[in-house]
MDTraj code that builds the backbone (N, CA, C; nanometers):
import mdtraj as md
import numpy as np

residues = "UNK UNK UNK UNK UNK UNK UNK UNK UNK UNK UNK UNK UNK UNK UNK UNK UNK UNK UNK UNK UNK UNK UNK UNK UNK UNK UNK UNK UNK UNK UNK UNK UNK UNK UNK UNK UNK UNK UNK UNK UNK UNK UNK UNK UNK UNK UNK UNK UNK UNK UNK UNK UNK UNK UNK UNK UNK UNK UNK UNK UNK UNK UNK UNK UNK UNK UNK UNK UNK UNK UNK UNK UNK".split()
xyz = np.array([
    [18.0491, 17.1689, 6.6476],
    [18.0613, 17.1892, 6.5037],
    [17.9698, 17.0908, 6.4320],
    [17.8940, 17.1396, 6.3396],
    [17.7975, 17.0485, 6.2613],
    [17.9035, 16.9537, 6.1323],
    [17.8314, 16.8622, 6.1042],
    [17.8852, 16.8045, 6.0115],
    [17.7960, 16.7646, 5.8910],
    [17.7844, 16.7984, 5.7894],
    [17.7088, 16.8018, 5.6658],
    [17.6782, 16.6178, 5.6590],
    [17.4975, 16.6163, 5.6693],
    [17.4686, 16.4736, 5.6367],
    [17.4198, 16.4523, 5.5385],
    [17.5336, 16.3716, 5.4617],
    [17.5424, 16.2855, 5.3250],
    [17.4579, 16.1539, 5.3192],
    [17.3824, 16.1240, 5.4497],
    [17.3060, 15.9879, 5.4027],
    [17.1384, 16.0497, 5.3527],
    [17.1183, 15.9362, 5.2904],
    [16.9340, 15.9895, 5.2142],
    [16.8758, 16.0724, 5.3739],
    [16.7922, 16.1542, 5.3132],
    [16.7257, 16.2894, 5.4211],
    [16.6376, 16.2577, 5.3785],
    [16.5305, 16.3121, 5.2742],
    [16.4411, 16.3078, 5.1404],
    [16.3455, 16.1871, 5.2259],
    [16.2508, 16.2150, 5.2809],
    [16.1212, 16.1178, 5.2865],
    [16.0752, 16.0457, 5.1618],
    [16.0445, 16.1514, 5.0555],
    [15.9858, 16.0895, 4.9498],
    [16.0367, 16.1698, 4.7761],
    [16.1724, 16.1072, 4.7959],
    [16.2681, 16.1390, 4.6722],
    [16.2352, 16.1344, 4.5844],
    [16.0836, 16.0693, 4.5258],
    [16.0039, 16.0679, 4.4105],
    [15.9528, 16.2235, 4.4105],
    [15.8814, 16.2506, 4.4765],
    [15.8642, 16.3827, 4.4697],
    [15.9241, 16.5313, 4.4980],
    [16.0537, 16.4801, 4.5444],
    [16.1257, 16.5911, 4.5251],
    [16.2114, 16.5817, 4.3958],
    [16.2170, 16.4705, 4.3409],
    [16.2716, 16.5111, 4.1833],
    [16.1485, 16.5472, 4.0914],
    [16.0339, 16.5166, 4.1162],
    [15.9162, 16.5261, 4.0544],
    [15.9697, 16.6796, 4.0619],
    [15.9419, 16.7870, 4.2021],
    [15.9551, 16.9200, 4.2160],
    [16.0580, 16.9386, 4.1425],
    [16.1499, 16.9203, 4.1659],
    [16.3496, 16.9341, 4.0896],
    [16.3324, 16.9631, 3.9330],
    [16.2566, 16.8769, 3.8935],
    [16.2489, 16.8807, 3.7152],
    [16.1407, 16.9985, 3.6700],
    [15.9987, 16.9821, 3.7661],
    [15.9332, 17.0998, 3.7571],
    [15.9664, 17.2377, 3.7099],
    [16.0736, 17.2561, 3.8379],
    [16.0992, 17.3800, 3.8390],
    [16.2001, 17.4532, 3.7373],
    [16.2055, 17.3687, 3.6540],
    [16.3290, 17.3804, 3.5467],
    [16.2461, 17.3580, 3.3703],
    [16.1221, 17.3175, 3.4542],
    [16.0076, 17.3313, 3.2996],
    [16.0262, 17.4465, 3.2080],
    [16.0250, 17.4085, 3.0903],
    [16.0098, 17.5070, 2.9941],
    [16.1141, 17.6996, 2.9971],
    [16.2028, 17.6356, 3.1155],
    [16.3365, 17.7435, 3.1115],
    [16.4428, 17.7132, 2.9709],
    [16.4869, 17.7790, 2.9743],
    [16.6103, 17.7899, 2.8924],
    [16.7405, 17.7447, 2.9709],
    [16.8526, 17.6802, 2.9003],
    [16.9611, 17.6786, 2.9423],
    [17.0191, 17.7841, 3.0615],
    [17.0036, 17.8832, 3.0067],
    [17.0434, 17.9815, 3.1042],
    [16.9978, 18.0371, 3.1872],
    [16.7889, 18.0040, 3.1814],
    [16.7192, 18.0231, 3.2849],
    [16.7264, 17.9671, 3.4012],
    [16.7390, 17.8129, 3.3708],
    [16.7902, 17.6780, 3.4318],
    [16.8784, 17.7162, 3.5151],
    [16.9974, 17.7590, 3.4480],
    [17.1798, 17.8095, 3.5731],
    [17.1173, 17.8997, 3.6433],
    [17.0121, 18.0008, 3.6164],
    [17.0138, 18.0786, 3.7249],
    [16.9216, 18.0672, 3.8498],
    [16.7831, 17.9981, 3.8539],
    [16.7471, 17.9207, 3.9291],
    [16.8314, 17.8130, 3.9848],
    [16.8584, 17.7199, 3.9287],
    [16.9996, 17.6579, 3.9914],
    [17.0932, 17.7299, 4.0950],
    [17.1122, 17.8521, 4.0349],
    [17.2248, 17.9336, 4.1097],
    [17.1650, 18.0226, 4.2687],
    [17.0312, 18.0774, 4.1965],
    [16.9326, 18.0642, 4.3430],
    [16.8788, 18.0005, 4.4495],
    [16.8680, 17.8830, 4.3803],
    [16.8721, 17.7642, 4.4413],
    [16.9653, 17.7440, 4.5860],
    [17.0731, 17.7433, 4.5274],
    [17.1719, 17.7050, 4.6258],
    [17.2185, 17.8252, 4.6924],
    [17.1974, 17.9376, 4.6720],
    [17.1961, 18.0519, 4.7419],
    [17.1155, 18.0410, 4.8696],
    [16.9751, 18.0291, 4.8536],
    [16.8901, 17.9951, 4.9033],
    [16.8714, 17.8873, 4.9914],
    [16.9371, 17.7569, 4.9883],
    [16.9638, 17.6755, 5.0710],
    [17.1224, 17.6801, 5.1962],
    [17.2018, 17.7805, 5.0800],
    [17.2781, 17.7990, 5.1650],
    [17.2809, 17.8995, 5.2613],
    [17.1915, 18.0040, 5.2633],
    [17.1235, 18.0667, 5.3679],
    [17.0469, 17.9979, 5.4661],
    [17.0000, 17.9449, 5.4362],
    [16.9171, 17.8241, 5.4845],
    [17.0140, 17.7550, 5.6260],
    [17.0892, 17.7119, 5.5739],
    [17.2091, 17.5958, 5.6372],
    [17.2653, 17.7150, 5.7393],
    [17.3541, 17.7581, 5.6521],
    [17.3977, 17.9258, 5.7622],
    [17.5471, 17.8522, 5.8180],
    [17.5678, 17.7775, 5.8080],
    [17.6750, 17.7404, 5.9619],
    [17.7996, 17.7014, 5.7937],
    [17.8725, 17.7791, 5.7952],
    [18.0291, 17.7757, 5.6998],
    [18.0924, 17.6638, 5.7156],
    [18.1385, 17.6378, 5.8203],
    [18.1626, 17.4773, 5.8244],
    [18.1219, 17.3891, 5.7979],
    [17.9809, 17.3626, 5.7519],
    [17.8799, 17.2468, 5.6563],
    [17.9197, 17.3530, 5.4950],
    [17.8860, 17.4238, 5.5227],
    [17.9280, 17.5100, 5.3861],
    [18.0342, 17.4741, 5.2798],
    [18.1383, 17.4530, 5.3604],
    [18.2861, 17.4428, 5.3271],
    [18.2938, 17.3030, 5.2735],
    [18.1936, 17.2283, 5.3362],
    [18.2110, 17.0906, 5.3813],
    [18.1718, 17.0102, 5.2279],
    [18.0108, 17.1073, 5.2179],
    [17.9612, 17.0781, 5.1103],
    [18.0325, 17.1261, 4.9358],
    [18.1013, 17.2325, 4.9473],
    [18.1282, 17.2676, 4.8504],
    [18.3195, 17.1569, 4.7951],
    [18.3694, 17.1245, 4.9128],
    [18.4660, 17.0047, 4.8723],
    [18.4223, 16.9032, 4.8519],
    [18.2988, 16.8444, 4.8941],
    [18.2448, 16.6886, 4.7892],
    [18.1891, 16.7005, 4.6815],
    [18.1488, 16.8753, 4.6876],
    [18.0377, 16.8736, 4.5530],
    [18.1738, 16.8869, 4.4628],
    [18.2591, 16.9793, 4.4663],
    [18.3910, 16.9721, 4.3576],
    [18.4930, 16.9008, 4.3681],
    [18.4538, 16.7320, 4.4493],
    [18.5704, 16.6503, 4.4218],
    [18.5586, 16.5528, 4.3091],
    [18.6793, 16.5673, 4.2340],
    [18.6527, 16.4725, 4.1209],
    [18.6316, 16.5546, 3.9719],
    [18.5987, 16.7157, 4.0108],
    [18.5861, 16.7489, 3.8538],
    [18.6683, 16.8730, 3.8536],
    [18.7203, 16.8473, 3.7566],
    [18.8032, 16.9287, 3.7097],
    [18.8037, 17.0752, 3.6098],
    [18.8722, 17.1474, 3.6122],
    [18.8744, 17.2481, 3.5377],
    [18.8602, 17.2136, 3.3720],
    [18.7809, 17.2719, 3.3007],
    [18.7168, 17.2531, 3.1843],
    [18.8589, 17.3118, 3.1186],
    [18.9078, 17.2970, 2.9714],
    [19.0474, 17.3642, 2.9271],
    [19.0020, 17.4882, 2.8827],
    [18.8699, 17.4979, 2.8319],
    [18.8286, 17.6781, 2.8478],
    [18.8837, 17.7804, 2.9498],
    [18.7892, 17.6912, 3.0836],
    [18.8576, 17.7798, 3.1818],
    [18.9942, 17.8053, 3.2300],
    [19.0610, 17.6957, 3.2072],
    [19.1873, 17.7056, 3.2195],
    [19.3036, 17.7780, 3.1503],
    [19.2506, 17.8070, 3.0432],
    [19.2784, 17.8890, 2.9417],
    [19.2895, 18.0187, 2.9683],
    [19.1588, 18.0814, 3.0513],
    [19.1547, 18.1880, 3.0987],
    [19.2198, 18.2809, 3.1942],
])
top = md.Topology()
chain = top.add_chain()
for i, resn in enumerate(residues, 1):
    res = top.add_residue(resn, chain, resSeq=i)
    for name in ("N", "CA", "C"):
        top.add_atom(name, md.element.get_by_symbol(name[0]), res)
traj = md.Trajectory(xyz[None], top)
C-alpha cells in the first residue's frame, strides 16, 4: 500500500509557483475554480492508487469546516 508523501518533492519550488500563478493569469474567479478543479482531476489520475487518494483528500480537509451557507443547505 502506498502512502501519500507530505515532505518537500518540488526540486525547484520557485518555479513551480512561478508556473502555479501563471496559469491562473488573467482568469476570472471562476475560470481560476475550474482549472483548479482540472487540475486536481488531472493529478489525481495521475496518482491512480485510492488509498493515497483518500489519504490526500483527509489532510487537505482537516481543519476546515463547513461554510454556514453550506450548511444551510
Amino acid at each position: 500500500m502506498s502512502h501519500l508523501n507530505i515532505e518537500p518533492n518540488i526540486a525547484d519550488m520557485d518555479a513551480f509557483y512561478e508556473q502555479l500563478i501563471e496559469m491562473h493569469r488573467g482568469l476570472s474567479d471562476a475560470d481560476s475554480q475550474l482549472v483548479n478543479a482540472k487540475l486536481v482531476l488531472l493529478l489525481a489520475n495521475h496518482i491512480g492508487d485510492i488509498d493515497v487518494l483518500k489519504e490526500a483528500f483527509a489532510i487537505a480537509r482537516a481543519g476546515v469546516s463547513p461554510s454556514e451557507q453550506s450548511s444551510a443547505e
